[in-house]
C-alpha positions in Angstrom: 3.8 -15.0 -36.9 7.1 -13.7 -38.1 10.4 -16.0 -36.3 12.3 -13.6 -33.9 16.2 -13.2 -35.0 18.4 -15.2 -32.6 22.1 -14.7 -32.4 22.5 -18.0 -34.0 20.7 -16.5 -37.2 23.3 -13.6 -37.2 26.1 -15.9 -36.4 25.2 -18.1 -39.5 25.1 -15.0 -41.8 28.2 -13.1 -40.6 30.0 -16.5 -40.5 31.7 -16.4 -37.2 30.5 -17.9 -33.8 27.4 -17.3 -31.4 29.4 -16.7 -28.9 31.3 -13.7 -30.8 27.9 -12.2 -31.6 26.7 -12.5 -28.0 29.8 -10.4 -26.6 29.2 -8.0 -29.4 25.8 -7.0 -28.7 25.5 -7.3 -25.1 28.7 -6.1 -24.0 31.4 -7.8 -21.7 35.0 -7.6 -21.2 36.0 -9.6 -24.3 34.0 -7.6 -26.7 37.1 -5.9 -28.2 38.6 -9.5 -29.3 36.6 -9.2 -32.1 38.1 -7.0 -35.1 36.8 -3.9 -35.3 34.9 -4.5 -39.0 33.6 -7.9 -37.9 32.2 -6.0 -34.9 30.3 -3.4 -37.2 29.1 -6.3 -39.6 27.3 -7.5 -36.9 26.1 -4.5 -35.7 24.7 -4.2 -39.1 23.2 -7.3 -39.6 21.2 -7.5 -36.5 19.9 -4.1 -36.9 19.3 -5.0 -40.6 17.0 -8.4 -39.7 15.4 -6.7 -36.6 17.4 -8.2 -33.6 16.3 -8.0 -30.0 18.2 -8.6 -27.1 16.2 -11.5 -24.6 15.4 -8.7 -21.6 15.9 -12.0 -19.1 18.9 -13.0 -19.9 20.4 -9.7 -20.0 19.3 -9.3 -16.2 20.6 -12.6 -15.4 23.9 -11.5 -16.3 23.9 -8.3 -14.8 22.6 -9.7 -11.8 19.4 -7.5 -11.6 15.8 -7.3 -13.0 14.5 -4.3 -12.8 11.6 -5.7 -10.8 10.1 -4.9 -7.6 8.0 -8.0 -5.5 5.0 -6.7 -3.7 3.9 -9.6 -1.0 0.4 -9.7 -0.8 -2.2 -11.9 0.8 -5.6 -12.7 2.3 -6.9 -8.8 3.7 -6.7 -9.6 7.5 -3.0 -9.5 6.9 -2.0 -7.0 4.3 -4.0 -3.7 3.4 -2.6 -2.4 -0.2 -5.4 0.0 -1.9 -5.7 0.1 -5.2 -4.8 4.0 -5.4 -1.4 2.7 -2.9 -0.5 0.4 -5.5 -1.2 2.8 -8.5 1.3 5.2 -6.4 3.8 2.4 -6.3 3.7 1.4 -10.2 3.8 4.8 -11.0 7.1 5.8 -9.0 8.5 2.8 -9.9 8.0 2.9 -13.4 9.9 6.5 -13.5 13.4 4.5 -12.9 12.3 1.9 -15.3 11.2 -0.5 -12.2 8.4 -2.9 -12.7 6.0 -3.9 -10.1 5.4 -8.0 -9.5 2.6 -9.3 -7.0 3.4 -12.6 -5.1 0.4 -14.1 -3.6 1.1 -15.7 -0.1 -0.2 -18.4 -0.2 -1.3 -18.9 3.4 -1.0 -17.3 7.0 2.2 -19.2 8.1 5.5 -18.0 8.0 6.4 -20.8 5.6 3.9 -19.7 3.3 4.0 -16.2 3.5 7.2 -16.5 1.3 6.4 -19.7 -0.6 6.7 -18.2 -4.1 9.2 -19.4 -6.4 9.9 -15.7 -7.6 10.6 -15.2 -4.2 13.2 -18.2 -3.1 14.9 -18.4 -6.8 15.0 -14.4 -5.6 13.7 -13.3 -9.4 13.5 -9.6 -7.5 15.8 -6.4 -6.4 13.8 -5.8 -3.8 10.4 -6.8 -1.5 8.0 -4.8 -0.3 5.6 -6.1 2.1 2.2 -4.1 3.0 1.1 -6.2 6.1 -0.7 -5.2 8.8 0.3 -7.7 11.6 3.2 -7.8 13.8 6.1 -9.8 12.3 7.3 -13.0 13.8 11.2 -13.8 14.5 11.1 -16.0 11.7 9.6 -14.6 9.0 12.4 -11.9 9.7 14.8 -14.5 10.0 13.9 -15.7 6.7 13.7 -12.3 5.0 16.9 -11.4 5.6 18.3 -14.9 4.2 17.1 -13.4 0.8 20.0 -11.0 0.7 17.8 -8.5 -0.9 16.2 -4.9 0.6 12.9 -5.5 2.5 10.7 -2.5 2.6 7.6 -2.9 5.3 4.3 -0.9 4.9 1.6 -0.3 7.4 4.0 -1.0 9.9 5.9 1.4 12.4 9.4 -0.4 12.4 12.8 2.1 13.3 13.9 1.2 9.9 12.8 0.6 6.1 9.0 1.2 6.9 6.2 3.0 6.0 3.3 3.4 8.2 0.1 5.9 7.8 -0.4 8.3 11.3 -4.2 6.2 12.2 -3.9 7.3 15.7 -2.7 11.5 14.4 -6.0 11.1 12.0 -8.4 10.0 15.1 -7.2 12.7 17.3 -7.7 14.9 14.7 -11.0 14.0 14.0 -11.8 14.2 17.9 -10.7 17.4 18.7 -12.7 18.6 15.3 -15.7 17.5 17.2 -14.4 19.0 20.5 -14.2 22.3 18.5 -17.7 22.5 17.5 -18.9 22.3 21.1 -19.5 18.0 20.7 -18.7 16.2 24.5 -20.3 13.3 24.2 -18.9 11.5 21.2 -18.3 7.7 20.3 -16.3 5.2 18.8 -17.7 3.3 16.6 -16.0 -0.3 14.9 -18.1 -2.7 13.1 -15.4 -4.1 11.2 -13.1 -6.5 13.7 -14.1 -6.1 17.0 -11.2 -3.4 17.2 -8.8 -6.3 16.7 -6.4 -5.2 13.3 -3.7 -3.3 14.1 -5.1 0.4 12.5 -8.3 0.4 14.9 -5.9 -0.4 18.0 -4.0 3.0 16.8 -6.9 4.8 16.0 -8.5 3.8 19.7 -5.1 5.3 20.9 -5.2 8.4 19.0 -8.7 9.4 20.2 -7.6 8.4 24.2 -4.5 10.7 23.9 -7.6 13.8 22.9 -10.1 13.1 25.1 -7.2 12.6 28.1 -6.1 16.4 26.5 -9.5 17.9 26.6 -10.5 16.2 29.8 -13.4 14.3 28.4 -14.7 10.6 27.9 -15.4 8.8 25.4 -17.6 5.4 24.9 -16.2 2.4 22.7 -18.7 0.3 20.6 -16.7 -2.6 19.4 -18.0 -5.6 17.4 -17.5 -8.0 14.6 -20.9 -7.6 12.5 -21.3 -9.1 8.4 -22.3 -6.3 6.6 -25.5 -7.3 5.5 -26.5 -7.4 9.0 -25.3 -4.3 9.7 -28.3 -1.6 9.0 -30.1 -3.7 11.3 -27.1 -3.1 13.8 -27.4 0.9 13.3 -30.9 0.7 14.4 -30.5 -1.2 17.0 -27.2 1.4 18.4 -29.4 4.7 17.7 -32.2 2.9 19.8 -30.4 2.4 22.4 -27.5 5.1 22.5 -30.2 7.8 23.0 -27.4 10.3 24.5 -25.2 10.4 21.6 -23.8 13.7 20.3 -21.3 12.4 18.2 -20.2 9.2 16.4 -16.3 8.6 14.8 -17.5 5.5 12.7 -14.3 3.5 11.6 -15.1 3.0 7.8 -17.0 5.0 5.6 -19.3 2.5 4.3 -20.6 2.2 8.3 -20.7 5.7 8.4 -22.6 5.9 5.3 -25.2 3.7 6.8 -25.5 6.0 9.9 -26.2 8.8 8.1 -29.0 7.4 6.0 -30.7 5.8 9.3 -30.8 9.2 10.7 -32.4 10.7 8.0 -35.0 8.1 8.3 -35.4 8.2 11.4 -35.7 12.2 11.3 -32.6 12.8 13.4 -31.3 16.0 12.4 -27.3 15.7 10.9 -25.7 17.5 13.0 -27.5 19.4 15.2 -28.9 15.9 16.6 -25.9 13.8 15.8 -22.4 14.4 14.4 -20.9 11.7 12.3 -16.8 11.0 10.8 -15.3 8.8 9.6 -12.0 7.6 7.7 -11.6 7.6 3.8 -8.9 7.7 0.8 -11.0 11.0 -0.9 -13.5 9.0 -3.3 -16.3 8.5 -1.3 -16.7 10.6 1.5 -18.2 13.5 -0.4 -20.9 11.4 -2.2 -23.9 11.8 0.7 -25.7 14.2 1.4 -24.1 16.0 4.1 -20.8 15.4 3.1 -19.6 12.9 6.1 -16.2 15.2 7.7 -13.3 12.6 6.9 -9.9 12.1 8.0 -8.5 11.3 4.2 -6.0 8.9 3.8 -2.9 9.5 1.8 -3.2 6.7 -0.3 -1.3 7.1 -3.3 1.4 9.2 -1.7 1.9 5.9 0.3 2.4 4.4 -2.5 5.1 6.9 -3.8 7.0 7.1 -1.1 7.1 3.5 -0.6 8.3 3.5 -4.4 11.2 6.0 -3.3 12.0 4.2 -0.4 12.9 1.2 -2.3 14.5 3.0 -5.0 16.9 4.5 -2.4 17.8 1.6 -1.2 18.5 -0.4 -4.2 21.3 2.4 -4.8 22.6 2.0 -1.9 21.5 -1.6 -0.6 23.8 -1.3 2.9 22.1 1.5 4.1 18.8 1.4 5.9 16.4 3.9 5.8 14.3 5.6 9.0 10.7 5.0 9.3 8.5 7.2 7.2 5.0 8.4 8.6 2.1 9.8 6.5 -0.3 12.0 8.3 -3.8 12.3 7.1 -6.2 15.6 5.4 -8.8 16.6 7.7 -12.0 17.3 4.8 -15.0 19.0 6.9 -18.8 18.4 5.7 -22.0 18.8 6.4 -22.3 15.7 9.0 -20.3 17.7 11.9 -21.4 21.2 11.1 -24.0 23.2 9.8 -22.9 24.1 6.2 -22.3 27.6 5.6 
């Protein structure tokens, strides 16, 4: 493998000293002290032998990497898709930006920002997708890192991104309402309705059913899901009155719909099922399961632009952003026309 040129080499053939070569080629106040045909001779040399500047220690002197740090972390904390973080890269790569993952390495506030990256502060800028409510001193310690701290999933007055959970549940309730559905469900096998997304989705579908003047039933639970098909069963056995179901993941809802069909329980006429999905999945059954789509990689992009907006201008904070989901209709809440 071929030696890369260092300013020493360049030094040694133009006869004059590192230091000269280094103000010459990477700029500074002093670069002028050198006379103007030494200047071009080593211009011409280190183009001539294939010279390129060390990106690290340009940044170091300019005080800025061109790097963005992306906090992640076990997934009852943070929730970053992988169409969210293609969003980011890409709108981060357009000004040049690159994208770094830091892995917390536990759930304390100690560890959430025990990198090295982080404390030697390697990065313009964090952005931190988590899902749980911030403590004092994790904020605390943040802001002792002097650098712009961008939140997702997360419904802060300031630098924050969160997607509208409870908008996309209300709009999937009055959906139902529309097609003539009162008795309609809630359905959470993921958390026991615990994270912080199910708590606004459980709020979203109370503020429609208080508007239409109807109830609604909760089924909260915590269930593995390989012991969830059994779980399904067990609900449609017992939930004989059920018109319609909002099922909180896709994957739940996919199970659902295949029990039914089964179990010869006609989609809709006998029972309605939605759900919650980023636009991959929800249109691979037969019906087509009616999903509120998240706007995944538009999260990520305006996360990106968030960031970028306030690394030009790092004294200025930025209102809270809100994404609102796509209602797609399918065959599981209405007969297809």
């Amino acid at each position: 493998m071929k030696k890369a040129v260092t300013i020493s080499d360049i030094a040694k053939e133009v006869g004059v000293a590192p230091q000269v070569v280094s103000r010459v080629l990477h700029g500074g106040k002093s670069t002028a002290s050198a006379r103007k045909e030494i200047r071009e001779q080593i211009k011409e040399v280190a183009a001539k032998r294939g010279y390129r500047p060390y990106a690290a220690g340009q940044m170091l002197r300019k005080g800025t990497f061109k790097s963005v740090g992306i906090l992640i972390g076990h997934a009852d904390n943070f929730l970053l898709s992988q169409l969210t973080l293609a969003g980011l890269a890409e709108g981060l790569a357009e000004k040049e930006y690159t994208a770094t993952l830091f892995h917390a390495k536990g759930q304390s506030d100690s560890a959430l920002l025990d990198s090295r990256l982080i404390t030697s502060k390697l990065t313009d800028a964090l952005i931190i997708p988590y899902i749980r409510k911030p403590s004092r001193r994790l904020i605390s310690e943040l802001k002792s890192l002097h650098i712009p701290v961008i939140w997702m999933n997360r419904r802060s007055r300031h630098d924050a991104l969160h997607m509208n959970e409870a908008g996309a549940a209300e709009m999937l309730f009055n959906h139902l309402i529309e097609q003539g559905y009162r008795d309609i469900g809630f359905v959470d096998y993921s958390g026991n309705g615990e994270d912080t997304h199910t708590q606004e989705r459980i709020i979203g579908i109370e503020k429609a059913a208080e508007n239409h003047g109807v109830g609604f039933s909760l089924h909260l639970d915590r269930i593995a899901r390989a012991d969830r098909p059994a779980a399904v069963q067990k609900f449609l056995d017992t939930q004989k009155n059920a018109q319609a179901l909002i099922v909180n993941s896709l994957s739940a809802a996919q199970i659902f719909l295949q029990t039914a069909h089964q179990r010869k329980i006609r989609i809709p006429q006998d029972l309605a099922i939605a759900s919650f999905d980023d636009g991959s999945h929800f249109n691979a059954n037969t019906p087509y399961i009616t999903s509120a789509i998240r706007p995944d990689f538009a999260f990520g992009r305006s996360t990106a632009d968030m960031v970028l907006r306030r690394l030009e201008d790092p004294g200025k904070s930025l209102p809270l952003r809100s994404l609102d989901f796509e209602l797609q209709i399918g065959g599981s809440t209405r007969e297809e026309i």
